[in-house]
Structures are given as C-alpha cells and as structure tokens.
C-alpha positions, 0 to 999 in steps of 0.5 A: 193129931200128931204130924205126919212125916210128909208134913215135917217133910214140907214144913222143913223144906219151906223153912229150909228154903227161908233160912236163906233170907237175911234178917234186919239183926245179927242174931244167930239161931239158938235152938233148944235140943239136942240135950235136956237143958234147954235155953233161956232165950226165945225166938223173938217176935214173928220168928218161926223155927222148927227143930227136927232130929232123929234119935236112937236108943238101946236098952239091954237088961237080964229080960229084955233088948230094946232098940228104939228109934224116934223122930223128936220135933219141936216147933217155936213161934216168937209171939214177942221179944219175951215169948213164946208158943212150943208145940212138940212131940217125939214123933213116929216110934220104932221099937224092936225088943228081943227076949234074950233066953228064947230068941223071940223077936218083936217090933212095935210102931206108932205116935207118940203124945205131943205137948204144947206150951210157952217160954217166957224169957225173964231177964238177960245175965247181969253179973253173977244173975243168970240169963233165965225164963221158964217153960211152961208145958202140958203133955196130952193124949194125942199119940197112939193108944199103945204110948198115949199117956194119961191125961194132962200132963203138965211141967215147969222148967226154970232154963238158967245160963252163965256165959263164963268168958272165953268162949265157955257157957254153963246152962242148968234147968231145973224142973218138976212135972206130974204124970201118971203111971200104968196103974192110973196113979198120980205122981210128980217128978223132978228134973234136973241138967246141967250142960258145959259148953264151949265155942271152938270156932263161930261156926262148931260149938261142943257140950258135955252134960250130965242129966236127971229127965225123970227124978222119981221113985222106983213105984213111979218109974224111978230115977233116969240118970245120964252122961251126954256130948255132941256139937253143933255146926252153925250152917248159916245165921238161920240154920244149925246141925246137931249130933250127940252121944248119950251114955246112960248112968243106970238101970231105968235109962238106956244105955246108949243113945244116938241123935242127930237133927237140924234146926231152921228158922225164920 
C-alpha cells in the first residue's frame, strides 16, 4: 500500500535530522528528480535517500480544465558502490477539472501506483564515453481503483552524462517501457530526455531540458513533449532544494507545470 503523508512526514524528519551528520567522504548528495533525466550515479553503499516534491499541473483544451496536484516520492537505498534499490510513487492525487461550456466543476482524489526497481552504475566518464547505468523498474497495481493502472508494468532507462568542463554537464536517458491502456491492450512506449546544466556557484546549480516521457501512438495516448527549467540549492552535503517550471509542447502534455521538493540523504 502506498505511503501515507504522516509516514513521509516522519521518514522525512528523521532523514532531515541525519542529514547533518558527517560522512567519511566528500560527496555531495545527486539526487534524480525534479526533471525526467535522471543520473547515472547511485547512492553508494549503506546510504539511504529520500526525494520528496510536490508538483503542480494545468491542462486546458476545448472540453476540458484540468489542474492537478501530486506529491511525487522517491526512495534510494545503496545496496553497493554500483547498486541500488528505488521504490516510487507519485503519491496523493488532487484533480479539480472544469467543463468550460457548462461551468460544472468536479474534484477527484486518491493513490497513485508505486513502482519498485534498481540502478545499476556501469562506468564513470573516460574521454569522450559517457558516465552511464541503467534503471530497471516495474509499475504496480497499488494505487487507488480510479488510477490504478493495469498489471506489471516494466521499463528500462539508459541514464548517460557528460561533464563538458567549465562547470557544464549534459545528461540523456533513453528509454522504453510496456503499459496498457483503458481498453486492456498492450503497448510500448519510448522515452527520451536530454538535460543541459550548468553550476553557477557550488551551492546553486540550473538546468534546461527538453523531454519526451511518453513516445507512443495516438491509439495508445500519444506522444507527450516538453520544455523545462529549474535550479537547485545545495543546503548542505546531504540535503539539496529543488524548484522547476514545465512548458508543455503540445496537445497530450500539460501545458504548465510547477514542482518544487527536497532531497535528503544519509
């Protein structure tokens, strides 16, 4: 069953309260959201870290005005210098959807499906060869019978990175995952990102990145395209701030989002 907010609420404080503690290296904390690329890099062995947000979308079209809010959770545990366990969800769903012509207002709420996995770090940047891993993950039928999707669900992304030098980084994730859609049918979909970022200061980090989660047909939901931007506050070596801005790039992605969150670790 999925998390509830009073568990992240405790998780997250005691995570908070370790973040403090000094570890035996001088790593700093590289968390995976806010956008789709992830890293490569895992959290090394008997690390713990938790990535918390909240995320808020807006979809408007001729038959519809949608504005939904999540709360997007991602737990980490290093299991070795190579490997590691990820257990995530996108947490409580709000959606308020208005119908334009007749004014009618509706408000929808529950759980969405958690998915659980691994990363697997293959081998750190040597010349031109990328640092690169790959997560392997499966969706399941956890969440609430109105979001719950359709079985097992499972996708591979290839998490690739560059450093450029002068404080610039390039990340790509290539992907491809199965699902099913409302009639029952099987499909599969790509997936496809690629993030620019640049550190301005050793605390404040920014990223542009343009991002295909969903590369599918239009019977099987289509493509979703995307625009985004934010930065990063590095608060201390174990605990880092988010904020980012979404532009969606047609029809079947939102056309604005908003998310901000905190990651700990320990």
């Amino acid at each position: 069953m999925p998390l509830r907010p009073a568990s992240w609420a405790c998780l997250l404080a005691g995570l908070l309260a370790l973040s403090t503690a000094h570890a035996d290296d001088d790593d700093t904390i590289n968390p995976d959201r806010p956008n789709v690329a992830n890293s490569s890099q895992v959290v090394g062995p008997h690390r713990v870290q938790l990535e918390l947000g909240v995320q808020w979308d807006r979809q408007r079209d001729a038959d519809a005005h949608v504005r939904t809010l999540t709360t997007p959770a991602l737990l980490r545990v290093g299991l070795s210098d190579t490997l590691e366990l990820r257990v995530e969800t996108s947490g409580r769903t709000i959606a308020h959807a208005s119908d334009p012509a007749s004014g009618e207002h509706t408000v929808s709420a529950g759980w969405a499906d958690s998915a659980a996995g691994v990363k697997w770090h293959l081998g750190d940047q040597d010349g031109m060869r990328p640092s690169w891993g790959v997560i392997a993950e499966a969706a399941l039928p956890t969440g609430s019978a109105a979001l719950r999707g359709t079985g097992f669900r499972p996708s591979l992304n290839l998490p690739l990175e560059w450093d450029l030098g002068h404080d610039w980084s390039l990340g790509v994730m290539p992907g491809v995952g199965r699902d099913g859609d409302d009639n029952g049918a099987r499909y599969t979909y790509g997936v496809f990102a690629a993030s620019l970022g640049k550190a301005f200061s050793e605390r404040l980090h920014g990223f542009a990145e343009l991002a295909a989660p969903q590369i599918a047909r239009a019977a099987h939901g289509g493509t979703q395209t995307l625009f985004d931007a934010g930065v990063s506050w590095l608060v201390s070596r174990d605990c880092q701030l988010d904020a980012m801005v979404v532009h969606g790039l047609n029809r079947k992605t939102p056309d604005l989002s908003l998310a901000f969150g905190v990651s700990v670790r320990r």
